[in-house]
N, C-alpha and C positions, 0 to 999 in steps of 0.2 A: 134687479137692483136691491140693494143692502138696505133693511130697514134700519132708523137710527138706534134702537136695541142689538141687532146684528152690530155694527160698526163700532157701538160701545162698547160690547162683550170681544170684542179682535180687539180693543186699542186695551182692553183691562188683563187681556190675556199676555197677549205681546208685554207688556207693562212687567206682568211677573215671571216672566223669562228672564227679563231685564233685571228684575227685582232682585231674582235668585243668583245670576253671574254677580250683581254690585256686591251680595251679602257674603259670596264666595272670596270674591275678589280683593276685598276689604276685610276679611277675615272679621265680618261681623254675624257672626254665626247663629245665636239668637234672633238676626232679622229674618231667619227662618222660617221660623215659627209663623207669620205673614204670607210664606211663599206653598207649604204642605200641610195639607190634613195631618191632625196628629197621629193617626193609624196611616199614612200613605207608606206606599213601597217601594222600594229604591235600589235601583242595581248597579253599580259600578264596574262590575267583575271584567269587563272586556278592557277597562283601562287598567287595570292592575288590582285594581279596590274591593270592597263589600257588597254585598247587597243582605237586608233587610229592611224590619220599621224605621220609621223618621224617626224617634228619640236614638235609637240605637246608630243612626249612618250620622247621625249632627254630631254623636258625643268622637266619633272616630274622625270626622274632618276638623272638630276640632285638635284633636292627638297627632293626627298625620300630615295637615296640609302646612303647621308652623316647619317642617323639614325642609319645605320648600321657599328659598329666600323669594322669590320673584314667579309668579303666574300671572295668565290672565285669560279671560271667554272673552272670544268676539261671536258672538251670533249669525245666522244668516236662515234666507230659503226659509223663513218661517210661514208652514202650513198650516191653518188652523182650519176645523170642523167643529161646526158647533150642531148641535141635538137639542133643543131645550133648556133643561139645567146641567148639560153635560155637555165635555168636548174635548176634543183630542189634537196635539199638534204634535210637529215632527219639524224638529231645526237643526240645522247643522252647526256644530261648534269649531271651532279654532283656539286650540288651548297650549300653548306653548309653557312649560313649568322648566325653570332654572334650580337643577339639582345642586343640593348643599355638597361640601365637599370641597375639596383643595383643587379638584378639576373644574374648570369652568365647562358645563355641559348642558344640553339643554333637549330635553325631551318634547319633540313635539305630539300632539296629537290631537289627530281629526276625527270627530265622531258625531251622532246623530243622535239629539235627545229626540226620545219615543213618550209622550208624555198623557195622562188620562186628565182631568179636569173636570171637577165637578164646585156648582153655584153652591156658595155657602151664606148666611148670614151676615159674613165678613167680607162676601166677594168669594172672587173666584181663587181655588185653589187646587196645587196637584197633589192628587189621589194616588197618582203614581209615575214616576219616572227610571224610564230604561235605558241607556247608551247603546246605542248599538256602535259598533266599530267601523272607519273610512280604513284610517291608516295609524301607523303611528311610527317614530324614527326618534333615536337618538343619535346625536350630535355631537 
């Protein structure tokens, strides 16, 4: 059975997976800062993207993702492991991005954040997040 520390640290984690799709989603990019260590690390590369530090992938979603008229994460399959003041989850996303352009086209893609988490004084936050790749299709 889950102690009620166990079940608050799953519902805070969950919460900023959540956190991080709303800040994406909404192109509020500074709510960020809320969701990653300021040193955390960040790979994109299997979707087409970046990978390094958080100030360096914030300053490039924000340059790259206004390309994109219409996105959005849906989450799923969310695994969490907790250690202590550390812990690691693994979700699948569903992220469909409507490319700018005179063509109406739309990139899907499925993939699987890999994510590190560590207890902060602010709460919990990712230390580091990896995509791994399901699929992906244009349309």
């Amino acid at each position: 059975m889950l102690s009620l520390q166990e079940i608050s640290d799953r519902l805070e984690i969950q919460q900023l997976l959540v956190d991080y799709s709303t800040a994406i989603d909404q192109r509020r990019f500074d709510d960020l800062d809320a969701v990653f260590t300021p040193d955390a690390y960040i790979d994109y590369r299997v979707s087409g993207g970046i990978d390094g530090r958080f100030p360096q992938v914030k300053a490039w979603l924000k340059e790259v993702l206004p390309n994109f008229p219409a996105y959005y994460h849906m989450l799923g399959n969310v695994d969490v492991r907790i250690t202590g003041d550390t812990a690691t989850s693994r979700a699948i996303c569903f992220n469909p991005m409507v490319l700018g352009g005179d063509a109406a086209q739309i990139y899907f893609v499925g993939i699987w954040y890999v994510d590190e988490l560590v207890r902060t004084a602010q709460g919990w936050r990712m230390s580091r997040r990896v995509e791994e790749k399901c699929f992906d299709k244009l349309v």
